[in-house]
C-alpha positions, 0 to 999 in steps of 0.5 A, a space after each residue: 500500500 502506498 501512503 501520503 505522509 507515512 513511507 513504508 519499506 521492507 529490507 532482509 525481515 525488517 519492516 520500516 515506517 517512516 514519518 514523511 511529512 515535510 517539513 518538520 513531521 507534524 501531524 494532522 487529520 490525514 497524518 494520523 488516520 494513515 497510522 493504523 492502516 500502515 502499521 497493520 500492513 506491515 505487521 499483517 506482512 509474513 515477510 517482516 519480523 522486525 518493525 521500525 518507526 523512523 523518519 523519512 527527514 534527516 532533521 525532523 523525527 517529528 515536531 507533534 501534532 500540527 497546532 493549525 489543527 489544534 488552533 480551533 478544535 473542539 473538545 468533540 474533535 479532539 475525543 475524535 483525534 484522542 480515539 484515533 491516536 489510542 486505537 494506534 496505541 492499541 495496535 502497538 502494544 498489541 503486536 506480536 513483533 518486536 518494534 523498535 524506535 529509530 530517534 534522529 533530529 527533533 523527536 517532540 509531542 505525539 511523534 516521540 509518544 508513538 515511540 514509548 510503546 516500542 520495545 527499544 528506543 535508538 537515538 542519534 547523539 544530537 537528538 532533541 526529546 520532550 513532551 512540552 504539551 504543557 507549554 499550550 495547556 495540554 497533556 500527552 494524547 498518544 499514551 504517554 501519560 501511561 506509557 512514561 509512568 510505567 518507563 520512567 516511574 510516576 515521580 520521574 514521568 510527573 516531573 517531565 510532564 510537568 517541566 515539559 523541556 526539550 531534553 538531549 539524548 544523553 539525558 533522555 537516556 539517563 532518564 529512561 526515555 532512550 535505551 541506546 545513544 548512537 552516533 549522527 547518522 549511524 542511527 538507522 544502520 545501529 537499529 537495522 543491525 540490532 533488528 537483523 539479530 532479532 529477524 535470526 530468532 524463533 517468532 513465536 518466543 518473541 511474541 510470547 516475550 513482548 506479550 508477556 511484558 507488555 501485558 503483564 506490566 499493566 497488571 498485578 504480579 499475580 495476574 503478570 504471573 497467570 499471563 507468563 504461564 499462558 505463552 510459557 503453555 502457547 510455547 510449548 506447542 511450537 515447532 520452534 520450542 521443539 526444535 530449539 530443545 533438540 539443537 540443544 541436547 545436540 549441541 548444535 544451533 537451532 534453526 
């Protein structure tokens, strides 16, 4: 499928869904409503393993949603572009594929947010990273008021909602916002060679992995539990289990 404001590309496993709305990726009807749609044509294609969210522009991961937009919604429009910002949301936490973030430029509102519900976030040295909605007297729409409480802890995620500031990438990894900071223009070759190792690993276990954190973390210890025994039960069933378990006990490397 082809997309106005989203590009989509697929390499050796690798699914990429790059932000492509110049100049600077901000976000408005039509952006957002692209998402869903792009994100499943790539989840729902056998030949990816791995998705990545990206950018098509060097200098801009994404600057948030397009205030134009903002500047005479109603507060029944914005129910509107919440639920269709959730239903991405949804659909990212529900993958069965690893997703990985690939952070370059400016990375601000909405765009960063849409990162939180990756499993692995890369970001160029020179990055800029923040969640400033409480400059316009707004809050994160795209999840992140969860997502950060659970990444970051709720006083840590409380202050940077609160302060709202632009923050490096050096800092944004000492917060927990970022996992690996790599140098400028390494970013997305970092993030395709770290994808290729998971592309060479059993689906089914991976899925049970990210399911499994993912749902779990939301939940009780005890309910987390009851989750982790149901992939572990799903897992056993697998092909990939069995064969794993053999090239083990033969002291050879499974394929």
């Amino acid at each position: 499928m082809d997309f106005q404001f989203l590009r989509l590309t697929v390499a050796e496993g690798i699914g990429w869904l790059d932000y492509n709305r110049a100049p600077v990726n901000a976000f408005h009807w039509e952006m957002v409503g692209e998402l869903s749609p792009a994100f499943d044509a790539l989840h729902d294609d056998p030949a990816v393993r791995v998705i990545v969210i990206g950018s098509a522009l060097p200098r801009y991961f994404s600057t948030g949603a397009d205030l134009n937009v903002f500047a005479a919604i109603t507060p029944s429009r914005m129910h509107e572009w919440v639920g269709i910002c959730h239903a991405f949301v949804r659909r990212l936490r529900a993958s069965d594929k690893p997703l990985l973030a690939a952070i370059e430029g400016t990375a601000v509102g909405g765009g960063l947010e849409m990162t939180l519900h990756c499993d692995l976030r890369f970001a160029a040295s020179d990055a800029r990273l923040g969640q400033p909605e409480i400059a316009i007297g707004m809050i994160p729409p795209v999840g992140a008021t969860q997502a950060l409480a659970r990444l970051l802890g709720r006083p840590a995620a409380i202050r940077f909602l609160y302060e709202g500031e632009i923050i490096g990438a050096e800092a944004a990894r000492a917060l927990g916002l970022v996992d690996e900071v790599v140098p400028p223009g390494e970013v997305r070759a970092r993030v395709a060679a770290y994808a290729a190792g998971l592309v060479g690993k059993p689906a089914p276990a991976l899925a049970a992995i990210r399911r499994a954190v993912t749902e779990g973390g939301g939940t009780g210890f005890e309910a987390g539990l009851e989750i982790e025994r149901d992939w572990a039960t799903r897992l056993a069933g697998t092909e990939e289990f069995r064969a794993g378990v053999r090239a083990f006990l033969e002291k050879r490397k499974s394929r």
